[in-house]
C-alpha positions in Angstrom: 0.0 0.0 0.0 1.3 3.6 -0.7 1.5 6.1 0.9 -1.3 8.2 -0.3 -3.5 5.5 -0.3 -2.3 4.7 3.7 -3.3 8.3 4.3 -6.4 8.4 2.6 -8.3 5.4 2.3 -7.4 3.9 5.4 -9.8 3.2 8.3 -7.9 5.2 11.1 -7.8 8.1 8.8 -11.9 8.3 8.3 -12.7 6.8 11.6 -14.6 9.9 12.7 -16.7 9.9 9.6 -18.5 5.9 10.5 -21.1 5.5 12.7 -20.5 3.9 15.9 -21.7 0.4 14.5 -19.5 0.3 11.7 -16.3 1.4 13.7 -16.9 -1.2 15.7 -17.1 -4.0 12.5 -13.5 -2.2 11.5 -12.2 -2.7 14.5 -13.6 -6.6 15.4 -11.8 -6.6 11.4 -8.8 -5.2 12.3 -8.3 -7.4 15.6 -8.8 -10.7 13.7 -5.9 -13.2 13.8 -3.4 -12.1 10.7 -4.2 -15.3 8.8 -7.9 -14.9 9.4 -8.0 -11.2 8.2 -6.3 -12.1 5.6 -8.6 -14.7 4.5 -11.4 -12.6 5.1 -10.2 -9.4 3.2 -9.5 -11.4 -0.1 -12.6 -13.1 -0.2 -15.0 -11.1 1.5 -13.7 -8.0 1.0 -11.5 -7.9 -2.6 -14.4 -10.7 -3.8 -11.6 -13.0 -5.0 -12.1 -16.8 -4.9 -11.5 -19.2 -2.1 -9.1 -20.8 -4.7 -7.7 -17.6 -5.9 -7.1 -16.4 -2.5 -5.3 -19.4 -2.0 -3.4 -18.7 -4.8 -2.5 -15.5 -3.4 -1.8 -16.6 0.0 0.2 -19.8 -1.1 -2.2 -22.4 0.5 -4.6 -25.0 -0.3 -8.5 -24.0 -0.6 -9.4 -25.6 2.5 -6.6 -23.8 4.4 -8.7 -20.7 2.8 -11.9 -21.9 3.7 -10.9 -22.5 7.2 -10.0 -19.7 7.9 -12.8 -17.4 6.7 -14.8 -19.3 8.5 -12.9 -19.4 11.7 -13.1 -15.5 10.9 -16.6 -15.0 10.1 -17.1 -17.5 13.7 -14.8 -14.7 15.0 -16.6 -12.0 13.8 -19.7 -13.2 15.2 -19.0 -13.3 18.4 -17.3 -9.8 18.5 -20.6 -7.8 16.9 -22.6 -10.3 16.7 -24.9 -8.2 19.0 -25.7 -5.8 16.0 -27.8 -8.0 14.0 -31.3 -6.5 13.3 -33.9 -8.7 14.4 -36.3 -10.4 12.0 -39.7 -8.6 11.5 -42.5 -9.8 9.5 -42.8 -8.0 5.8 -44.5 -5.3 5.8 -46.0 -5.3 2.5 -47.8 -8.1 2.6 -45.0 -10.2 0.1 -44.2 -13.6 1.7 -47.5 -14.0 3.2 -51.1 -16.3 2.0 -52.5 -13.2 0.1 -55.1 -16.5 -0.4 -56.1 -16.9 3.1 
């Protein structure tokens, strides 16, 4: 990463401009394992592959797919309080319009 691009696109540097919520995803990101965030940025993040990012990484697919979901698992339990809880549609779609 350059300089410029250290300065200006990372999270430290706009910090203040996220809501409260979404600092705290960056952060539960940021404190992830180093294999796991890395997993978890090339696939979830850059949208590459499991098999491409274990190109990239120099692993097998598996060793990818481990540890994205040892991430995601990680994730969970970090923010996993900020889930929105499931309401009924509102527009009527998903219900018996029949009944």
């Amino acid at each position: 990463m350059n300089r410029r691009c250290r300065s200006s696109c990372g999270t430290r540097s706009s910090a203040s401009q996220v809501s409260p919520n979404t600092a705290r995803i960056l952060a539960a990101i940021e404190g992830l394992p180093d294999d796991e965030r890395e997993a978890f940025n090339l696939v979830r993040i850059q949208g590459l592959t499991q098999p491409e990012a274990a190109d990239v990484i120099g692993c097998s697919p598996k060793t990818v797919q481990r540890r994205l979901n040892r991430s995601l698992m990680l994730l969970a339990e970090a923010v996993g309080d900020l889930r929105r809880p499931a309401t009924p549609p509102q527009d009527g779609f998903g219900s018996d319009a029949s009944a």
